[in-house]
C-alpha positions, 0 to 999 in steps of 0.5 A: 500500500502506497504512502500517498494513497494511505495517507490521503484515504486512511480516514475513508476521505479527503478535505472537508470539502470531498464528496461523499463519492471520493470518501468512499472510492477504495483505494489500491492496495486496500486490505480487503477486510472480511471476517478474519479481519474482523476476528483479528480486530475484534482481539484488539478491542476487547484488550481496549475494553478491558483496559478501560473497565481498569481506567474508570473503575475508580469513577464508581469508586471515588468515595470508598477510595476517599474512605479508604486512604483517608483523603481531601478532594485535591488527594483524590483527584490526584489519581487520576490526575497521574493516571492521565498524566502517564497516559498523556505524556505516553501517547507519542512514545507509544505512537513510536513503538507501534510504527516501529515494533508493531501492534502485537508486542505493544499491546501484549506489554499493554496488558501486563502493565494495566493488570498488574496495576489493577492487582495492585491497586485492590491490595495497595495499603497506603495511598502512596502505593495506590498512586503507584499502581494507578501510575502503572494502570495508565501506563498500559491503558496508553498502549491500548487505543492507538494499537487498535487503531493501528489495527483497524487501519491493517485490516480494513479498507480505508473508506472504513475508517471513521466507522470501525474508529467509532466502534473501537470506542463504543465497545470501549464504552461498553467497558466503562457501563461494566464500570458503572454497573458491576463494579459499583455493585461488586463494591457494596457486596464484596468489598474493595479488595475482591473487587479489584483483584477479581477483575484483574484476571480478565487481563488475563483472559485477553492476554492469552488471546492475544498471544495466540490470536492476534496478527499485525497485518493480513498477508500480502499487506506488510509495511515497507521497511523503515529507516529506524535511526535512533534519536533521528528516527523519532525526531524525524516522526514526531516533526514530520506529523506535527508539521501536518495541520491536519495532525494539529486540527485532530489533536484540538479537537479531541483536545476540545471535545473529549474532556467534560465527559471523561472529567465526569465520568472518571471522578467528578460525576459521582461526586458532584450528583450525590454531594452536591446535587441530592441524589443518592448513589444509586440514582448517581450511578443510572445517571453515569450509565445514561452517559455511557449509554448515549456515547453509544448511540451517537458513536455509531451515528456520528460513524456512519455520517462522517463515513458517508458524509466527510464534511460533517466533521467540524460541524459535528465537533463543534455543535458537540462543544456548543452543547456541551457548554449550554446544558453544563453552563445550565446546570452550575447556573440553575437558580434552585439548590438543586438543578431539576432531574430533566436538566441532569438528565438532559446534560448526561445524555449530551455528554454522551456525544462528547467521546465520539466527537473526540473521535472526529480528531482521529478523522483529521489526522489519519488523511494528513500521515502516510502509514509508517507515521499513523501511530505517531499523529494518533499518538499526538491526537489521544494527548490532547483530550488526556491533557485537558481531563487532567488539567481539569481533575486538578482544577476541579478538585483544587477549587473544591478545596478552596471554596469549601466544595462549590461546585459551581465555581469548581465546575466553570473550569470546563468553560476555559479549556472550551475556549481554548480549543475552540480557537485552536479549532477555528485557527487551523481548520482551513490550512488543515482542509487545503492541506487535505485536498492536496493529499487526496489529489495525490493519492487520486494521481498514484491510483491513476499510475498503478491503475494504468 
């Protein structure tokens, strides 16, 4: 498979102002897809799941841990807070290693770090080696998704790009309803230690299937071979996608979209609806599952709009932001000591939106970067919501501390870090759409070539 022509169709389409028919043309060389794609795939994102079924565990469990370890706001949020911090700041090393190691020995490395945080994690007694071990969980968890990614790009024609993206974060979801169900529930009936441990095993689980199973790539479809020189490999990689707009646009707009939810379901969402809006856990958690139901749905809409009709994405990203910031703004400013539980709901359900719009960044930067660099512009991408839901964690549990657990004030961070991107967003959308063209007429150019 050509450079050009990955690069130009790895999302499936060209600039934003591509038809739906040059979206969807294939391209020579495409992998062919089919069941054995999807077995192979399908290994990938159940290791996806299970990591984040590891990753928001503590969500459901901030109280117990708040109990447990004795700690304030600031404290508890500090887990998190690393555990993005590990995440985020993996992201392009991570990118890195799948160019140049592969997806299987990146993944299988993934697995024994995620588990092996998770196990630690059930039996830490302190909150020194709980941070530890949460420390060790997103170091794994950071190999997961830019592998699966990279995954689906080896197996599946390019045209499927934003649909099989969108799906990877679905079951990815999935793990996070396995948090808000059954961990919450496994830690009122057996406790904290059975709970974290028991689910360890199914690292386990994933990590026998992936040593058996899981293939790079289908035969025939081998990458060409890289030039890996040392420290000039890896500058060479990360200056080379950064240069692309299209790898910039991506990385703000997952930078823009994706942390409201992730700061809500993480830490903050159990928290903030039991403490501060009067429900009681129970009803927190239904709430924590309607998020996760409606990221779901909308992952599977806005896949199959963006696979058909490439020039939704901006206005599906920003009209994501848009909503995002009234029903949030709606809710810290509600008059009442309680904002009423349409308006709760309404806000879970549009938060909801908010991963698979993160999910449109991925769309930017795949046409922007031949193959041997798409882990390196995923890897920038991921660290851009990462970077802002840790930014977040901290200044949400810093006010808290400072104002006597206002809410309000706490919650209006979001608003910051929305602008911020916002105007990234608009600064880099055009230079990113002329950019877009330019590949996708290329890789029309070198399909004429090969054709003939």
């Amino acid at each position: 498979m050509s450079s050009a022509a990955s690069g130009a169709g790895a999302s499936g389409a060209g600039g934003s102002g591509a038809g739906a028919s040059g979206a969807n043309a294939s391209l020579p060389g495409d992998p062919l897809g089919g069941r054995r794609a999807v077995l192979v795939w399908g290994i990938g994102v159940a290791v996806y799941f299970v990591a984040v079924i590891f990753r928001t565990s503590l969500g459901v469990a901030g109280l117990d841990a708040a109990d447990r370890f004795h700690v304030n706001a600031s404290a508890l949020s500090t887990f998190s807070i690393l555990q993005l911090l590990v995440y985020a700041g993996m992201q392009i090393p991570v990118g890195l290693m799948v160019d140049r190691l592969g997806t299987k020995k990146v993944l299988t490395l993934g697995v024994v770090l995620f588990s092996a945080g998770q196990l630690g994690f059930a039996l830490s007694p302190s909150y020194g080696t709980a941070l530890a071990s949460r420390a060790l969980l997103g170091c794994g968890d950071a190999m997961t998704f830019i592998s699966v990614l990279r995954l689906g790009s080896r197996w599946f024609p390019a045209r499927r790009g934003p649909l099989i993206a969108q799906v990877a974060a679905l079951f990815g979801m999935a793990g996070n309803l396995v948090s808000t169900v059954v961990i919450a529930r496994s830690l009122h009936g057996i406790g904290w230690t059975r709970t974290f441990a028991g689910s360890s095993l199914a690292g386990v689980v994933v990590l026998v299937l992936l040593l058996l199973f899981l293939k790079d790539h289908p035969e025939g479809h081998e990458p060409a071979p890289a030039a890996h020189a040392g420290g000039a490999y890896v500058r060479r990689q990360i200056a080379a996608s950064w240069r692309e707009p299209g790898t910039r646009l991506g990385m703000w707009v997952h930078f823009t979209t994706q942390f409201p939810a992730m700061v809500f379901l993480l830490l903050w969402g159990m928290p903030f609806l039991v403490e501060a809006q009067g429900l009681s856990r129970g009803t927190a958690g239904e709430l924590l599952t309607l998020v996760v139901l409606s990221n779901m749905v909308v992952g599977l809409v806005y896949g199959q709009l963006i696979a058909r009709h490439h020039e939704a994405r901006l206005p599906l990203a920003l009209g994501t932001v848009g909503a995002t910031a009234a029903l949030w703004g709606a809710v810290v400013a509600y008059p009442g000591q309680h904002a009423p539980i349409w308006l709760l709901i309404t806000l879970c359900v549009v938060l909801g939106a908010c991963g698979p719009a993160s999910m449109i960044g991925f769309d930017f930067s795949r046409p922007a970067n031949p193959p041997e660099r798409q882990g390196t512009a995923s890897g920038i991408t991921n660290m851009g919501g990462f970077v802002a839901s840790m930014t977040t964690l901290l200044a949400v549990g810093v006010l808290l501390d400072a104002t006597g657990d206002n809410y309000r004030i706490a919650f209006s961070s979001v608003f910051v870090l929305e602008a911020l991107g916002v105007v990234q967003i608009l600064r880099l959308r055009s230079r990113a759409a002329h950019r877009e063209r330019d590949h996708l007429v290329a890789s029309r150019v070198e399909a004429v070539h090969v054709t003939v």
